[in-house]
FIVEX-765115 format. One record per residue: residue in three letters; x, y, z negated of N, C-alpha, C in turn; chain; residue number from 0. Coordinates in steps of 0.05 Angstrom, whole numbers. Example, Ala and Ser with C-alpha at 12.3 -4.5 7.8 and 13.67 -1.06 7.14 Angstrom:
2
 type   n.c1   n.c2   n.c3  ca.c1  ca.c2  ca.c3   c.c1   c.c2   c.c3 mol seq
  ALA    264   -114   -156    246    -90   -156    264    -66   -156   A   0
  SER    257    -45   -142    273    -21   -143    258      1   -157   A   1
This chain:
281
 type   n.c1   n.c2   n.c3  ca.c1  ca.c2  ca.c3   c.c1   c.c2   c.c3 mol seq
  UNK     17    -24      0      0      0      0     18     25      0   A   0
  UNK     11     45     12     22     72     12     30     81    -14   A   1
  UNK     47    104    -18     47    112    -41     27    133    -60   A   2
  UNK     10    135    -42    -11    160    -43    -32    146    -58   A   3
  UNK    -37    113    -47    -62    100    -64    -50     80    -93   A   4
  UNK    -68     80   -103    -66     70   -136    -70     44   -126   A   5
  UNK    -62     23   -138    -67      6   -128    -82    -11   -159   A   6
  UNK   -104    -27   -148   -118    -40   -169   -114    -53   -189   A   7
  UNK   -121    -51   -207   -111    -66   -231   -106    -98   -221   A   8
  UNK    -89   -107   -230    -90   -141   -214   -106   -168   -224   A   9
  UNK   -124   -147   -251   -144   -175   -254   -169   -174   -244   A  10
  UNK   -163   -146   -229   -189   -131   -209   -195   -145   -181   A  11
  UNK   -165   -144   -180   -151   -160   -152   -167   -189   -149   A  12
  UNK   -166   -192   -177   -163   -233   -174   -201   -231   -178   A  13
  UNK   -210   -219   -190   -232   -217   -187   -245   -216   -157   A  14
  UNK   -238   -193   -139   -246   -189   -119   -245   -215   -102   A  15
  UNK   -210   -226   -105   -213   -253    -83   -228   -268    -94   A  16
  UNK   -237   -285   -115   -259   -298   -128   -285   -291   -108   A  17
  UNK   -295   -278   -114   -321   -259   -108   -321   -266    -73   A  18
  UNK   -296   -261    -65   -297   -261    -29   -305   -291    -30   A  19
  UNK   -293   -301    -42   -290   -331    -38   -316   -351    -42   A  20
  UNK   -322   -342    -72   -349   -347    -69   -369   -338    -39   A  21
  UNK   -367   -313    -37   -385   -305    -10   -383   -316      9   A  22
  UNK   -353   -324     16   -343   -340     38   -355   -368     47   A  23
  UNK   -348   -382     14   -366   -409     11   -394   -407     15   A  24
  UNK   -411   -391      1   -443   -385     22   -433   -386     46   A  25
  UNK   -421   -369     65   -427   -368     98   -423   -398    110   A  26
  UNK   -406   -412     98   -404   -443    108   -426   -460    101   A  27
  UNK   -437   -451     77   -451   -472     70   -474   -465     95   A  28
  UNK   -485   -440     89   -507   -438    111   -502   -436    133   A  29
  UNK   -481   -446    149   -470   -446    180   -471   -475    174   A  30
  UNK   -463   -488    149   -467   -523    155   -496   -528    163   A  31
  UNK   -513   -519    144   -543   -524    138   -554   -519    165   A  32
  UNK   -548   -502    176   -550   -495    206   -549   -512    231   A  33
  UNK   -520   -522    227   -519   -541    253   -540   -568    256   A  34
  UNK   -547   -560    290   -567   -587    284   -596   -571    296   A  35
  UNK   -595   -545    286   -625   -543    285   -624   -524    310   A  36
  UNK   -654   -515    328   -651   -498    349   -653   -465    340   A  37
  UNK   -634   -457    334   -632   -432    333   -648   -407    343   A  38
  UNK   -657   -383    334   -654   -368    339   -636   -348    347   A  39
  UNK   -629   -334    372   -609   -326    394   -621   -302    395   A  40
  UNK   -613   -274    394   -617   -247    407   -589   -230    416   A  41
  UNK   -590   -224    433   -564   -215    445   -562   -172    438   A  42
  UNK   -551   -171    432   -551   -132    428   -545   -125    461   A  43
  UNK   -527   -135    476   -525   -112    505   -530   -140    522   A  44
  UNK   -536   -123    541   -530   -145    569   -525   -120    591   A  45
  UNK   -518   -127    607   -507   -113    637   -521   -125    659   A  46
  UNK   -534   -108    674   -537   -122    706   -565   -115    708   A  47
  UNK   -581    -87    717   -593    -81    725   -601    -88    750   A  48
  UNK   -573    -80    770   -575    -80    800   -572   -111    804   A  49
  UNK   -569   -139    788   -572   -156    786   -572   -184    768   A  50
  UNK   -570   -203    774   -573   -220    743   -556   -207    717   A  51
  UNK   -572   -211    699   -567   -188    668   -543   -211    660   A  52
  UNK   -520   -203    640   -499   -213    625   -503   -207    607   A  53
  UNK   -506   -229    586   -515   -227    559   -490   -229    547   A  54
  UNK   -490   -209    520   -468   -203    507   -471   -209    482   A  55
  UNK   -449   -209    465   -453   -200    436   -479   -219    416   A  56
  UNK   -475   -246    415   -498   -261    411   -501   -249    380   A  57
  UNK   -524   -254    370   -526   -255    339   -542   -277    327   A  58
  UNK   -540   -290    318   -562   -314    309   -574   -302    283   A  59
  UNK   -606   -326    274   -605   -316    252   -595   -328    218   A  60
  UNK   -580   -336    230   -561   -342    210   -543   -319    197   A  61
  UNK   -528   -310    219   -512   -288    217   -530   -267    198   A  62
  UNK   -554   -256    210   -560   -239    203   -576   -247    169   A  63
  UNK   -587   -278    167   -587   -282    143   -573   -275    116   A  64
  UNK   -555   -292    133   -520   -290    106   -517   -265    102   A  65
  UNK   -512   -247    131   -506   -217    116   -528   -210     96   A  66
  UNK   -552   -207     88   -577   -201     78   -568   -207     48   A  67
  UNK   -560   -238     50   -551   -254     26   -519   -241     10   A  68
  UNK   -511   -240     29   -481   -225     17   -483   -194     10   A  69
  UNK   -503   -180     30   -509   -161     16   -521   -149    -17   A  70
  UNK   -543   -168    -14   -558   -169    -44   -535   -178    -67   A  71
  UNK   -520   -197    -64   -504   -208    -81   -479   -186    -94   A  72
  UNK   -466   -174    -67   -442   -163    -78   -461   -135    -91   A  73
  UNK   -488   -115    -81   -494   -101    -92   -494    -99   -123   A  74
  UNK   -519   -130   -127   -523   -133   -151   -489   -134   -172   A  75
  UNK   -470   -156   -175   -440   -144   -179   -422   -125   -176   A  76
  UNK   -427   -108   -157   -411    -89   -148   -426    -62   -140   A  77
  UNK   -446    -46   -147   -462    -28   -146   -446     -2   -131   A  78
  UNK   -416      1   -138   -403     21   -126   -398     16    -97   A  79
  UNK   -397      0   -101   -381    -14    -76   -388     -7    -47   A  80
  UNK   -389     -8    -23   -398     -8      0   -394    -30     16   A  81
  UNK   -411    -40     38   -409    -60     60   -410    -55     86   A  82
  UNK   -388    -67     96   -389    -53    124   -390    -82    139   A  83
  UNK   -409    -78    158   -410   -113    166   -423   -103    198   A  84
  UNK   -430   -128    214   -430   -119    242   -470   -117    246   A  85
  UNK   -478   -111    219   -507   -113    226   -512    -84    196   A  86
  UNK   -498    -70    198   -498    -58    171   -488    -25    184   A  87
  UNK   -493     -9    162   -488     27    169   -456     26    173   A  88
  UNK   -456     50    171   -428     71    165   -425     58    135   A  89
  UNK   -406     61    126   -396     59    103   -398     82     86   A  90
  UNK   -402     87     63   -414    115     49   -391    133     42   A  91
  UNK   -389    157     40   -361    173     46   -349    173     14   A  92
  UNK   -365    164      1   -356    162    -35   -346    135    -41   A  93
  UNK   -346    122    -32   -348     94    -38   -313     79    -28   A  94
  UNK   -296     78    -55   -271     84    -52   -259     50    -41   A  95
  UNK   -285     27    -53   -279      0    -43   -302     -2    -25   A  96
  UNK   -299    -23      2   -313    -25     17   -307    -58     22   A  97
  UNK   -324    -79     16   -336   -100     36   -322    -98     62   A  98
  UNK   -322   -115     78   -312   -113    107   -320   -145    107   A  99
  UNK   -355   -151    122   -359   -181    123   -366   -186    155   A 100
  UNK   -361   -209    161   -380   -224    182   -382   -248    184   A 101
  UNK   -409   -252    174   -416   -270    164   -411   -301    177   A 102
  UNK   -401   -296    208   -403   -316    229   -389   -299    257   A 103
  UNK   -360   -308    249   -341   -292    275   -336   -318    290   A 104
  UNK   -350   -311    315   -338   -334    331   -382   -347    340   A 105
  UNK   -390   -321    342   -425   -333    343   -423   -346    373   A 106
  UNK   -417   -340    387   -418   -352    414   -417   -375    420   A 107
  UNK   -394   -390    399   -383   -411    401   -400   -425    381   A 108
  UNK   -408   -415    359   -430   -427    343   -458   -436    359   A 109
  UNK   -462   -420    367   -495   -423    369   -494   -444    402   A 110
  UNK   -466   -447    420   -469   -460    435   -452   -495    423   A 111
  UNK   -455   -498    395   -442   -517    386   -416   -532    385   A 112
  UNK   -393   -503    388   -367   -510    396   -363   -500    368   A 113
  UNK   -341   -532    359   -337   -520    335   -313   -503    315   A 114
  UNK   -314   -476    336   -290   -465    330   -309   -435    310   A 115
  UNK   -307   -440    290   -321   -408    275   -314   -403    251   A 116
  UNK   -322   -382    250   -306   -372    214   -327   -350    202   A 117
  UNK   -330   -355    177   -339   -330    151   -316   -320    139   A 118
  UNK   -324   -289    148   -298   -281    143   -310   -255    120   A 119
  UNK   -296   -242    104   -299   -228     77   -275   -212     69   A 120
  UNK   -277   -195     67   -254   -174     66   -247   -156     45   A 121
  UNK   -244   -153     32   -247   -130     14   -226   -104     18   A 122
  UNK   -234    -80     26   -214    -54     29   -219    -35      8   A 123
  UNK   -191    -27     -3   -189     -1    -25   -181     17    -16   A 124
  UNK   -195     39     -9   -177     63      6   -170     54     33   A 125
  UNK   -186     39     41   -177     33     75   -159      8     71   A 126
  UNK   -151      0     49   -132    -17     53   -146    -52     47   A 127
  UNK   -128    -67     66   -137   -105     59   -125   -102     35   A 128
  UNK   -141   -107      8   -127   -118    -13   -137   -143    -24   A 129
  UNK   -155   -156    -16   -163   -188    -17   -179   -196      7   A 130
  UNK   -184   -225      8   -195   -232     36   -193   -265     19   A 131
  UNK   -221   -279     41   -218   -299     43   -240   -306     66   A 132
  UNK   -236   -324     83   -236   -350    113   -245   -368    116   A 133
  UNK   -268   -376    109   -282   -401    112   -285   -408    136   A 134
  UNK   -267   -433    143   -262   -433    178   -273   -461    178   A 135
  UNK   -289   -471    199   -298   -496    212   -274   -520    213   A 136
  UNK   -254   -508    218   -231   -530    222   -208   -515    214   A 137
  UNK   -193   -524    197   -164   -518    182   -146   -537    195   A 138
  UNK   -114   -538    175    -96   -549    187   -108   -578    172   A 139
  UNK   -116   -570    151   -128   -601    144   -148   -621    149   A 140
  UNK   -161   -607    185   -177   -623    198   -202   -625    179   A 141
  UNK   -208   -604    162   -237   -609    151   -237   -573    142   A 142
  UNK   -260   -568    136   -267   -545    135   -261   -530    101   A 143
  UNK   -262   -507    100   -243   -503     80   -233   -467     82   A 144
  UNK   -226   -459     58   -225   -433     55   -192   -422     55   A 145
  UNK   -187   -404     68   -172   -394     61   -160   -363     47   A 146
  UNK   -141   -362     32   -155   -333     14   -136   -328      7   A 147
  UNK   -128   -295     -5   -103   -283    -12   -114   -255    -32   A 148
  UNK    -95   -254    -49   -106   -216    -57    -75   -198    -54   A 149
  UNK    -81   -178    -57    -57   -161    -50    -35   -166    -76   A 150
  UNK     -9   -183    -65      5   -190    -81      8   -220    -90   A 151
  UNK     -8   -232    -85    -11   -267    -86    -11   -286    -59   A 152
  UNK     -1   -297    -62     14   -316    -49    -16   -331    -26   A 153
  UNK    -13   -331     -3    -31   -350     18    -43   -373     -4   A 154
  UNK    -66   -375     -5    -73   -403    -19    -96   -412      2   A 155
  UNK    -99   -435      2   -116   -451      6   -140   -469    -11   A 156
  UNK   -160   -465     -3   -179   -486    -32   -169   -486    -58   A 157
  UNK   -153   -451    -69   -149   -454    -96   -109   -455   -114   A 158
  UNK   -103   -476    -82    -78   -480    -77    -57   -473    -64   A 159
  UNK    -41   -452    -76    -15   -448    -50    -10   -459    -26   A 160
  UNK      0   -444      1     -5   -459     27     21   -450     29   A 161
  UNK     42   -462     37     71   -460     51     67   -480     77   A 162
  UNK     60   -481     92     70   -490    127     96   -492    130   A 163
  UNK    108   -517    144    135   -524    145    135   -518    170   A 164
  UNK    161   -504    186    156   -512    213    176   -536    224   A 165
  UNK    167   -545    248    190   -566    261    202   -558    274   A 166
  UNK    230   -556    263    247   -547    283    251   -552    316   A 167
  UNK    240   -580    319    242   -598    342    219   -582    359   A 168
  UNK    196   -569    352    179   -557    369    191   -534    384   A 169
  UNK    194   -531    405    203   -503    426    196   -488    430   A 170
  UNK    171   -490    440    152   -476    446    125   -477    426   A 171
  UNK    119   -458    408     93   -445    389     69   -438    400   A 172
  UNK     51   -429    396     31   -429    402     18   -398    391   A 173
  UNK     12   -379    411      7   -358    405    -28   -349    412   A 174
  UNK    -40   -334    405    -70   -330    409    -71   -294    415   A 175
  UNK    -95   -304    442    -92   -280    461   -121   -274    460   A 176
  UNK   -132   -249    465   -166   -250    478   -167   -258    515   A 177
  UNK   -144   -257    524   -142   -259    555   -131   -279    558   A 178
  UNK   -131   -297    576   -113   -315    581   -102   -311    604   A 179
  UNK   -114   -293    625   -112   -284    650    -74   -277    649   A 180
  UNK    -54   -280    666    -33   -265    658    -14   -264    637   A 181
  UNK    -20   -283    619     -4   -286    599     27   -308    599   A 182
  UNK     35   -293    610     59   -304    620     92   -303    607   A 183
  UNK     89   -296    575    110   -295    570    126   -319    552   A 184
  UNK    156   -322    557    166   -336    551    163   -344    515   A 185
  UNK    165   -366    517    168   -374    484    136   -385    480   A 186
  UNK    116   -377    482     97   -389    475     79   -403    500   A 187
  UNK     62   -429    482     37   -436    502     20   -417    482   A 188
  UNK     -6   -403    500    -32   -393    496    -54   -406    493   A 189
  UNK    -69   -396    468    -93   -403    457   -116   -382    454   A 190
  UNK   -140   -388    469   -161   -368    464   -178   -385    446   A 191
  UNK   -192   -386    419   -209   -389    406   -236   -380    412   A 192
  UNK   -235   -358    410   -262   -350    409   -272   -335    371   A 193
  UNK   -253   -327    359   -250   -324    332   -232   -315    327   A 194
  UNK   -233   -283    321   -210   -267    307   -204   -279    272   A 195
  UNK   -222   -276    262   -220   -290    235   -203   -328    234   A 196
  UNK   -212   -330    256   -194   -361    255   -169   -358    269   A 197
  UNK   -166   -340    282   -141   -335    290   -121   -327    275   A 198
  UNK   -137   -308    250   -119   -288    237   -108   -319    208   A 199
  UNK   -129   -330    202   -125   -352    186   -104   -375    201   A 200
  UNK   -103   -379    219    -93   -390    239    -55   -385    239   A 201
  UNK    -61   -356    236    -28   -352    243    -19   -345    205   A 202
  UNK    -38   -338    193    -28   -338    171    -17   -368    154   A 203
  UNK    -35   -384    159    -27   -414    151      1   -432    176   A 204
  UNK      9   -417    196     33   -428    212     20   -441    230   A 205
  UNK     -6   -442    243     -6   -457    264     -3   -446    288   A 206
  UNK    -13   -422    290    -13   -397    314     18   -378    301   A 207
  UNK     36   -385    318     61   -361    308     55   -338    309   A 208
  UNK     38   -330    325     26   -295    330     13   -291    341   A 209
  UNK    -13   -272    348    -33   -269    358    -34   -242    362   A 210
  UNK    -54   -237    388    -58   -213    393    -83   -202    400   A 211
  UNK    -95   -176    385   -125   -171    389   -124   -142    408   A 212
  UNK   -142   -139    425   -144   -121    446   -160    -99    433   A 213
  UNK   -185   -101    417   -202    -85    404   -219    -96    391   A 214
  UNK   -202   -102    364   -223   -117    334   -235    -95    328   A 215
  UNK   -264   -108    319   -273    -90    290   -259    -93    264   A 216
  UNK   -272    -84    250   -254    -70    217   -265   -105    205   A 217
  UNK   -287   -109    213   -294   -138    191   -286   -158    211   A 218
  UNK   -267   -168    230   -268   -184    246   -233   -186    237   A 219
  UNK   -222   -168    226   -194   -176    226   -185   -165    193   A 220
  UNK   -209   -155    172   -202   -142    144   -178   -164    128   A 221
  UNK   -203   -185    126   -190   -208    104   -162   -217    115   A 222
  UNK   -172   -223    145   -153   -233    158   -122   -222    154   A 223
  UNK   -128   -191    163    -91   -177    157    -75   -189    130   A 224
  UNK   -103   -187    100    -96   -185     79    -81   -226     82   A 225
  UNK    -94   -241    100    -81   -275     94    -57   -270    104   A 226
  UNK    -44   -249    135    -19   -248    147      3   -245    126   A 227
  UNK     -1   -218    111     11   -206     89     20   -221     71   A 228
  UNK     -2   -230     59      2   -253     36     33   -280     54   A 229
  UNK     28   -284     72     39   -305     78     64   -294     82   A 230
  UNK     75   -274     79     98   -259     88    101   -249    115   A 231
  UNK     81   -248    135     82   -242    155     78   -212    169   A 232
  UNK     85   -203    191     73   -181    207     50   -167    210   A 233
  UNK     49   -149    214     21   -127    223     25   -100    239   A 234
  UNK     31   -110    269     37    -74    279      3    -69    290   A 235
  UNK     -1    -46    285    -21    -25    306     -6     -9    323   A 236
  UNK    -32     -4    344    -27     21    365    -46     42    359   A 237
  UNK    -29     57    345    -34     78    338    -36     98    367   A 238
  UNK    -64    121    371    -57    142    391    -18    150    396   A 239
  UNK    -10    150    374     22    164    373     36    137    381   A 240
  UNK     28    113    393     45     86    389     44     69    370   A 241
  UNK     50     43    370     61     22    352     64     32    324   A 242
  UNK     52     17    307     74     24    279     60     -1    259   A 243
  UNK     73      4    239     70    -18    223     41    -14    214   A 244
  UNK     26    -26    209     -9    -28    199     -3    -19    165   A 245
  UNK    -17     -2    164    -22      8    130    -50      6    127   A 246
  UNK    -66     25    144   -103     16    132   -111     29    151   A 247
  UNK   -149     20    149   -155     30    169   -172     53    165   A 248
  UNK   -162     66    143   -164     91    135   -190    104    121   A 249
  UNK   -177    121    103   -203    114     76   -227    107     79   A 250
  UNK   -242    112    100   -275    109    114   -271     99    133   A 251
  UNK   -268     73    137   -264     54    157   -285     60    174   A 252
  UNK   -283     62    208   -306     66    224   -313     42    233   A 253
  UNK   -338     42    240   -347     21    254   -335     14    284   A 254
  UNK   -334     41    292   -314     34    321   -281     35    319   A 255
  UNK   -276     21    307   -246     22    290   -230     17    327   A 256
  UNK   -227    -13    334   -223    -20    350   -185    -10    373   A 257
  UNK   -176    -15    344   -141    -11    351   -127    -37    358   A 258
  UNK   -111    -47    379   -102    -61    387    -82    -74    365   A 259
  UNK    -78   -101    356    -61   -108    336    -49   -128    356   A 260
  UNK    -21   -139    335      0   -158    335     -8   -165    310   A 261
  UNK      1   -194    308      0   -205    283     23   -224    276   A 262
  UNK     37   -239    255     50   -261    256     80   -256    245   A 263
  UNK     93   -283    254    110   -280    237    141   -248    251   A 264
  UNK    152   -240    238    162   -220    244    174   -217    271   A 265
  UNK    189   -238    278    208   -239    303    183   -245    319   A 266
  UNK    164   -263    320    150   -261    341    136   -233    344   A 267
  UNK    123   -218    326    115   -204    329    136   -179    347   A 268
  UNK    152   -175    333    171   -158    347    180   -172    386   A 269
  UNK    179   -195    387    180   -201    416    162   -200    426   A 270
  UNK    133   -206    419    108   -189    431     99   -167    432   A 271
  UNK    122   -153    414    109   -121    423    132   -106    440   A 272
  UNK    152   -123    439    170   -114    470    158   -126    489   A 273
  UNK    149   -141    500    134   -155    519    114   -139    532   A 274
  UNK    101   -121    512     75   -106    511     88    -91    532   A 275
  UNK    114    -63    509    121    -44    521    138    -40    555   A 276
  UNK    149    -72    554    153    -72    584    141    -73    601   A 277
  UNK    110    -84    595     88    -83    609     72    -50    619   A 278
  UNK     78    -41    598     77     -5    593     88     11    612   A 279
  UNK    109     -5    618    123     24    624    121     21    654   A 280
């Protein structure tokens, strides 16, 4: 954290990741309870007047359940607090901690029964990730499962510290893109998910060496930054002025946040963001 913000008492901290985590655990349970049944589907945009329409941006009502549910819950606990989620306001200009949820990142892939998705839960102080936790469909442990950090504590998994070994013998890593079109640089094979939150869990637990987002929202990558960090890893933004290291996304997080990130471990990160700038210039 900057030197300008106070940073939370640390049994505040451990509180908050608790609390995410719990929340977290709801979004899985009711994304389990879910599968199976015929959904309700409403799309926010589509395109194509002058011909067949392109449906965008699915929402199920699941999604919009859980948020409802996570709303009432962290209110009732946390009355100061604010929520910024992808079915929710502005965030209130007093409100010094803010929520950062979605309830179901990766709906596309949900609601057409692919099972790549995540509940993701964020918690920001002053703009900043200072806890997070990841309830992702599939982990490194091939079963479903949370992942969670607070500012200052170590990557854990289900409760338990997560250290990832890597194999030396592997050459080539595995990096996560929104494009696959063009992705042509040396050192990695490419992975599109379909899930910023499983991506960001993804490279924080060592399976994705680094990842790259074109234009996240604030709740699609909150928790997430806070699992990179925790794990000892990277965080650049593109800042209007250029690149720089990620600090927050600034005391009143906007809904149209939407800054291009790097994520991962340091050296990769730093070779994907030369990669970038050669592409730049």
């Amino acid at each position: 954290m900057s030197g300008q913000d106070v940073r939370p008492d640390p049994a505040v901290l451990v509180e908050w990741e608790q609390m995410a985590v719990e929340m977290a655990r709801l979004a899985g349970a009711e994304i389990v309870n879910a599968l199976g049944r015929t959904l309700t589907v409403r799309y926010k945009t589509f395109v194509g007047d002058d011909g067949p329409p392109r449906y965008r941006d699915p929402v199920s009502e699941v999604d919009s359940n859980v948020e409802v549910l996570i709303r009432r819950r962290l209110a009732d606990r946390f009355p100061d607090h604010d929520i910024l989620g992808e079915e929710m306001d502005e965030p209130r200009r007093d409100a010094q901690t803010v929520w950062a949820i979605d309830p179901i990142d990766g709906t596309t892939n949900f609601v057409n029964g692919f099972p790549l998705f995540a509940g993701s839960i964020g918690v920001l102080h002053r703009g900043v990730p200072v806890a997070g936790a990841i309830w992702c469909s599939v982990t490194h442990a091939l079963r479903a499962g949370i992942y969670h950090a607070h500012d200052g504590s170590p990557l854990k998994f289900e409760g338990e510290p997560l250290a990832m070994r890597d194999n030396p013998t592997v050459r080539r890593r595995l990096a996560g893109t929104p494009y696959l079109n063009g992705t042509h640089e040396d050192g990695w094979d490419f992975r599109k998910t379909g899930s910023a939150a499983i991506e960001c869990a993804f490279v924080a637990a060592g399976m994705l060496e680094v990842a790259t987002f074109s234009t996240p929202n604030v709740w699609d990558v909150a928790a997430g930054i806070c699992l990179v960090q925790a794990a000892g890893h990277t965080t650049l933004v593109q800042n209007p002025d250029g690149w720089a290291a990620f600090r927050s996304f600034g005391t009143t997080p906007p809904r149209a946040w939407g800054r291009p990130l790097i994520i991962g471990a340091k050296d990769a990160v730093g070779s994907m963001h030369r990669n970038f700038a050669a592409r730049e210039r």
